[in-house]
N, CA, C and O atoms as CSV, one atom per row, in Angstrom:
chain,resi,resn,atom,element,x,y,z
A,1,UNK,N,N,0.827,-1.200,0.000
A,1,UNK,CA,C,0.000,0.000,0.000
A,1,UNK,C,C,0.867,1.259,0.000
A,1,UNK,O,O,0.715,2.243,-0.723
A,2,UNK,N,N,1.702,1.082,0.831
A,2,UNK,CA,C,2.861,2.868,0.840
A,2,UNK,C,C,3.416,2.333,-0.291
A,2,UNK,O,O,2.922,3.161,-1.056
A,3,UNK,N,N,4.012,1.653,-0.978
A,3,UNK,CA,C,4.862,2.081,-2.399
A,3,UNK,C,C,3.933,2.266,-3.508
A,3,UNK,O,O,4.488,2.644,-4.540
A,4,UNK,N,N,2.468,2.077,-3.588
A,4,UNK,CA,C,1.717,2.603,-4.311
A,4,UNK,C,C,1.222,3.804,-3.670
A,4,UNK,O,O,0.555,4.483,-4.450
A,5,UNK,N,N,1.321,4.258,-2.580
A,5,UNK,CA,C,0.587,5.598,-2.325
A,5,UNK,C,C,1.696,6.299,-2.953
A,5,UNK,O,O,1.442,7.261,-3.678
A,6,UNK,N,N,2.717,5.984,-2.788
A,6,UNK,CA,C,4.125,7.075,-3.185
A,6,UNK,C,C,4.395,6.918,-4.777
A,6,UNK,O,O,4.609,7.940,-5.429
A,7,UNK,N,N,4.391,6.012,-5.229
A,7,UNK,CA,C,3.888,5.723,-6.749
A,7,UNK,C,C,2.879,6.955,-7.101
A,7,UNK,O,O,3.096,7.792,-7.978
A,8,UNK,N,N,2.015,6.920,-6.460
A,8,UNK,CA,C,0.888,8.190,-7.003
A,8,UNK,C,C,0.912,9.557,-6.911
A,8,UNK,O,O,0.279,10.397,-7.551
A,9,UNK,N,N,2.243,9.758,-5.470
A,9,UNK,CA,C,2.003,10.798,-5.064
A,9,UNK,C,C,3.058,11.325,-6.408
A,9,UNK,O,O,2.818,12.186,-7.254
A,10,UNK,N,N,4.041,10.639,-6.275
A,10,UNK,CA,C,5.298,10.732,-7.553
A,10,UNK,C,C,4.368,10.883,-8.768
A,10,UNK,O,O,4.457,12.061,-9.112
A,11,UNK,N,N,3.956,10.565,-9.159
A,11,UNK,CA,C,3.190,10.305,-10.450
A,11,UNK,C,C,2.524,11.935,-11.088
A,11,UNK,O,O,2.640,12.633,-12.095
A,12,UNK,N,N,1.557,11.959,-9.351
A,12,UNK,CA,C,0.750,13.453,-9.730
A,12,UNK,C,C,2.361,14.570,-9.781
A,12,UNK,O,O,2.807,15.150,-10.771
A,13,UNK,N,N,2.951,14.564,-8.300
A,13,UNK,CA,C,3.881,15.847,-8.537
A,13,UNK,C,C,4.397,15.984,-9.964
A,13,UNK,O,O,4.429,17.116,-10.447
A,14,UNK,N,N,4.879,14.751,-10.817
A,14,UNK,CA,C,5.271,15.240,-12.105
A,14,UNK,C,C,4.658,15.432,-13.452
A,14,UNK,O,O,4.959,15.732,-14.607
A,15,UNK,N,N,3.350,15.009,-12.485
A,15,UNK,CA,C,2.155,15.615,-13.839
A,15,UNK,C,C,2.219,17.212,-13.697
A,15,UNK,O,O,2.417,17.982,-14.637
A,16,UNK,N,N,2.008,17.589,-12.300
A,16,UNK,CA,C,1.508,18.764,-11.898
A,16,UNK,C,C,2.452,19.868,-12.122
A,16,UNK,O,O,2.034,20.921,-12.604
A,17,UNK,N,N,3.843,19.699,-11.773
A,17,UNK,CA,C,4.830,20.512,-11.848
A,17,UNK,C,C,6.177,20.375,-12.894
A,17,UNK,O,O,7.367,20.623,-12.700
A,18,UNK,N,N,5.484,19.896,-14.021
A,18,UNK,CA,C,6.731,19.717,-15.151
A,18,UNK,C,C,5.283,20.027,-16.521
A,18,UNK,O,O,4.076,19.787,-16.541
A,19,UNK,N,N,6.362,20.723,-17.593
A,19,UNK,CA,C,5.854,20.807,-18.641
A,19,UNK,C,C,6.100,20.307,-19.607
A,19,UNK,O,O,7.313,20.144,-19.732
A,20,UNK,N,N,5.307,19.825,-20.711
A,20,UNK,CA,C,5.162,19.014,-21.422
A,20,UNK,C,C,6.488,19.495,-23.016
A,20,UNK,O,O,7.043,18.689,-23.763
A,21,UNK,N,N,6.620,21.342,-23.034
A,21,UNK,CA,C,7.108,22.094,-23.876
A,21,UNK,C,C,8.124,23.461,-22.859
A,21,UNK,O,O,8.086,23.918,-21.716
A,22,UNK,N,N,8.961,23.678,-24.133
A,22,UNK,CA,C,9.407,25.119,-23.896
A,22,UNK,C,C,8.197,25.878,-23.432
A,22,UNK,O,O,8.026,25.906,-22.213
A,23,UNK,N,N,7.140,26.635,-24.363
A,23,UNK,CA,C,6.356,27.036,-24.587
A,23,UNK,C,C,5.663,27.108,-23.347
A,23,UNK,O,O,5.597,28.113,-22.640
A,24,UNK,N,N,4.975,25.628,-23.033
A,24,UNK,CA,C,4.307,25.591,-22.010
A,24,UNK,C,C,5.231,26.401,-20.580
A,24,UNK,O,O,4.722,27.348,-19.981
A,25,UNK,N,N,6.305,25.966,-20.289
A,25,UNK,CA,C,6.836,26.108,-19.574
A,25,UNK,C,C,7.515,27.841,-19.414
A,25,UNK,O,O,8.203,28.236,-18.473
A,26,UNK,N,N,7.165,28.498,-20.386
A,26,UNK,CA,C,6.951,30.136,-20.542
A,26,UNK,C,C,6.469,30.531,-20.512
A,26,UNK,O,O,6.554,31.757,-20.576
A,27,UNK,N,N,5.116,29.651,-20.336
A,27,UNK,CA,C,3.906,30.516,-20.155
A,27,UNK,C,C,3.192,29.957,-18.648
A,27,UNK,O,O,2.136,30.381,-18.178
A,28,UNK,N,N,3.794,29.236,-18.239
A,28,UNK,CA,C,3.673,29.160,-16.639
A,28,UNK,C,C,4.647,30.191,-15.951
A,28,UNK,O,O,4.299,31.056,-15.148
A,29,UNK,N,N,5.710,29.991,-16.327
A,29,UNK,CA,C,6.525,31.229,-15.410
A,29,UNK,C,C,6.011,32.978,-15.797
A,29,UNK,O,O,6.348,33.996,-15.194
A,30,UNK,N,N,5.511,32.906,-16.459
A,30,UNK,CA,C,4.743,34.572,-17.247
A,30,UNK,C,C,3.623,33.805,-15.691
A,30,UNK,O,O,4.230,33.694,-14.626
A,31,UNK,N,N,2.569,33.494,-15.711
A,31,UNK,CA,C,1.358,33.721,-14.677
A,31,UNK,C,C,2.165,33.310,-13.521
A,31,UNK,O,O,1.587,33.788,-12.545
A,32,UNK,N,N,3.199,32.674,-13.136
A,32,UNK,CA,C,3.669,32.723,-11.945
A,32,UNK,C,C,4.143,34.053,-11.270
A,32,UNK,O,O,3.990,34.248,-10.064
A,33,UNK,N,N,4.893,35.215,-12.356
A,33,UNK,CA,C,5.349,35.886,-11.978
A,33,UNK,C,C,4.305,36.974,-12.448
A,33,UNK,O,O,4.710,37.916,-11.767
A,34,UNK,N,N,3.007,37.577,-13.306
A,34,UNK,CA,C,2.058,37.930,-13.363
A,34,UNK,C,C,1.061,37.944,-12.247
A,34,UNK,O,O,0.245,38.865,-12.280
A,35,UNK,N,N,0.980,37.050,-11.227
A,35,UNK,CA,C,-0.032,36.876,-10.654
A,35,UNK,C,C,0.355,36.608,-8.740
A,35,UNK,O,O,-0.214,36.825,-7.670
A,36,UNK,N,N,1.584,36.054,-9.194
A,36,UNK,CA,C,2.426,36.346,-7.693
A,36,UNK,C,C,2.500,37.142,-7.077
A,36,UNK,O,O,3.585,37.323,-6.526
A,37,UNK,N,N,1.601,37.895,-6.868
A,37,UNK,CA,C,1.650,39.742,-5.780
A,37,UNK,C,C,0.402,39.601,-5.722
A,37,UNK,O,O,-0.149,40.694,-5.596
A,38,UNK,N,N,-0.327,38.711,-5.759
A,38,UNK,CA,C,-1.682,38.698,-4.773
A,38,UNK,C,C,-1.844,38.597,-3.348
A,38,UNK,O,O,-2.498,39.160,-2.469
A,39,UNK,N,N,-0.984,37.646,-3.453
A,39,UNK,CA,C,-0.948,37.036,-1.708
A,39,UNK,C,C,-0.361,38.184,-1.304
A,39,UNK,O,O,-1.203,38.730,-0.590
A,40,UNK,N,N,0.664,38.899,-1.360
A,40,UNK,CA,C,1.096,40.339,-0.575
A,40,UNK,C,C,0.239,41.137,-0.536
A,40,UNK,O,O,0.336,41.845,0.467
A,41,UNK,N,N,-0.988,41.490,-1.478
A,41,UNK,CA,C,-1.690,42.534,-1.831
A,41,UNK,C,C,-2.797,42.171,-0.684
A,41,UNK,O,O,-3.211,42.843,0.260
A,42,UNK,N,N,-3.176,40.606,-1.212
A,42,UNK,CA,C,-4.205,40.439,0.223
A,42,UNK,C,C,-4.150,40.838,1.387
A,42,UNK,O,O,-4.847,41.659,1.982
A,43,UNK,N,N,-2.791,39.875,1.898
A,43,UNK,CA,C,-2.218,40.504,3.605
A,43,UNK,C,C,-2.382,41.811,3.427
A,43,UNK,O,O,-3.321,42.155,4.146
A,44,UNK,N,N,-1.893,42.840,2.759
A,44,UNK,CA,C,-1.969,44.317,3.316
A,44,UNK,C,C,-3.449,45.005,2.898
A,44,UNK,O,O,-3.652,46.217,2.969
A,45,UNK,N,N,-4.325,44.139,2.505
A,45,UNK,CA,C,-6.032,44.438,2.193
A,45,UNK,C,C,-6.426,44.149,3.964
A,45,UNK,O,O,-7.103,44.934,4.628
A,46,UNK,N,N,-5.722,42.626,4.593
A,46,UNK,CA,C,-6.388,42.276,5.835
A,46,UNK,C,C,-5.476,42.920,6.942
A,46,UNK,O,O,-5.995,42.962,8.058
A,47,UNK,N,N,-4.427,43.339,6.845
A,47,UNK,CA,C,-4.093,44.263,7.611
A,47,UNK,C,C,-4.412,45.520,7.888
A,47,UNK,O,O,-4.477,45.989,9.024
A,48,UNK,N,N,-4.695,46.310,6.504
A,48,UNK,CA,C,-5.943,47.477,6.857
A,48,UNK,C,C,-7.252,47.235,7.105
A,48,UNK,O,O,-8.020,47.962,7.736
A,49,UNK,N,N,-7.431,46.427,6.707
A,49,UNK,CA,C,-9.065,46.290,7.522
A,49,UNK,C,C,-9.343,45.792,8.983
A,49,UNK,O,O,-10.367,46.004,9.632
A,50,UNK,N,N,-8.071,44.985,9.431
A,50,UNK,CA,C,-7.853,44.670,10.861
A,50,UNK,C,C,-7.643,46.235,11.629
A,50,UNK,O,O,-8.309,46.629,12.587
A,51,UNK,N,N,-6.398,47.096,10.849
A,51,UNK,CA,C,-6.176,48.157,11.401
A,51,UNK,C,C,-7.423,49.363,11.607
A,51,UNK,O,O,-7.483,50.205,12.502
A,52,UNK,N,N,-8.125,49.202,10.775
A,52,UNK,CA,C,-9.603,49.725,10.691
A,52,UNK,C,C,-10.406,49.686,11.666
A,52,UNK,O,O,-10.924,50.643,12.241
A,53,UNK,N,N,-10.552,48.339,11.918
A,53,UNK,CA,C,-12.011,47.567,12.844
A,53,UNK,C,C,-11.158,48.037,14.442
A,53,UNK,O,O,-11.777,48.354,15.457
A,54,UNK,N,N,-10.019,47.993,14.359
A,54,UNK,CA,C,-9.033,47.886,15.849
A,54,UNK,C,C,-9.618,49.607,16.255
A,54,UNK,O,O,-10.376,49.977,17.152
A,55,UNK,N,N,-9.074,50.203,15.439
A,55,UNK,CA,C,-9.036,51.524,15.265
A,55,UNK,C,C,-10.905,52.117,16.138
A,55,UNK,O,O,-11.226,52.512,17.259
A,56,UNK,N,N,-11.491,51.913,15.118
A,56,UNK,CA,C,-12.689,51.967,15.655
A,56,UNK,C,C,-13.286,51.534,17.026
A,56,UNK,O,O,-13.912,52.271,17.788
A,57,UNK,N,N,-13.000,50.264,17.210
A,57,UNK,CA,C,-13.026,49.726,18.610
A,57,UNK,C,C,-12.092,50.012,19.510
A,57,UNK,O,O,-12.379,49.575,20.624
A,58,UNK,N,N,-11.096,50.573,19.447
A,58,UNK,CA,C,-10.554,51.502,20.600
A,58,UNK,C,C,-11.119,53.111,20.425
A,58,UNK,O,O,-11.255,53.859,21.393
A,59,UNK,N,N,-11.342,53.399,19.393
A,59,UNK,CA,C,-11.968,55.000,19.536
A,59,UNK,C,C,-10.695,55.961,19.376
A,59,UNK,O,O,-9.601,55.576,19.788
A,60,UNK,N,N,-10.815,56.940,18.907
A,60,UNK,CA,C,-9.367,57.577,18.231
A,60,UNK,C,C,-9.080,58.713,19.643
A,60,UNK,O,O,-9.511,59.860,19.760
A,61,UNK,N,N,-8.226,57.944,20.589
A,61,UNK,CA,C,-7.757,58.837,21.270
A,61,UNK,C,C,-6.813,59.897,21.178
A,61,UNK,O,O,-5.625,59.684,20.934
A,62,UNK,N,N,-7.203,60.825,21.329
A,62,UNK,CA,C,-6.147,62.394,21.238
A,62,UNK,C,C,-5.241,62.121,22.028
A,62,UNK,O,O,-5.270,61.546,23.116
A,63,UNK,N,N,-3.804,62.881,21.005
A,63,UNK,CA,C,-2.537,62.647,22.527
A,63,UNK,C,C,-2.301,61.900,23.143
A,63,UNK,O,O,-2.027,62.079,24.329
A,64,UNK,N,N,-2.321,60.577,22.467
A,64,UNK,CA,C,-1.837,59.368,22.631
A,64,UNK,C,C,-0.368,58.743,21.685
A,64,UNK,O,O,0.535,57.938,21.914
A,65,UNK,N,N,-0.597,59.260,21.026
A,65,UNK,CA,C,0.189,59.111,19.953
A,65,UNK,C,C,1.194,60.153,19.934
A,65,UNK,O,O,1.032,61.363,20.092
A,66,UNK,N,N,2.742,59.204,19.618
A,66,UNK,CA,C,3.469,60.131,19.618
A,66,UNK,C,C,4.191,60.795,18.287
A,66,UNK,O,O,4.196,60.166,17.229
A,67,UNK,N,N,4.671,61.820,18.374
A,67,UNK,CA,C,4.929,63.027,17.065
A,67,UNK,C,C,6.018,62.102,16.414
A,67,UNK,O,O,6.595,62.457,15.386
């Protein structure tokens, strides 16, 4: 049973992460590097909106903050 689970797992990783062409394989690294600044863009979407909701629920104290 484990040298066929690992048989499969082997099997998919080099379906999944190898290309068949040049071509193909230029046009995966174009949307890898096209589309790779989401996940950063998100975090700093949920970090201002955390900083938002925080903000609000403490209430904007005066002269708390320093210059």
């Amino acid at each position: 049973m484990t040298a066929t689970l690992l048989a499969r797992l082997r099997d998919w990783a080099l379906d999944t992460f190898t290309c068949e062409s040049e071509s193909q394989a230029t046009a995966a690294m174009a949307d890898a590097t096209r589309w790779g600044w989401l996940p950063a863009l998100s975090g700093v979407s949920v970090g201002a909106d955390q900083a938002r909701s925080e903000h609000a629920r403490t209430g904007a104290a005066t002269g708390e903050m320093s210059a």
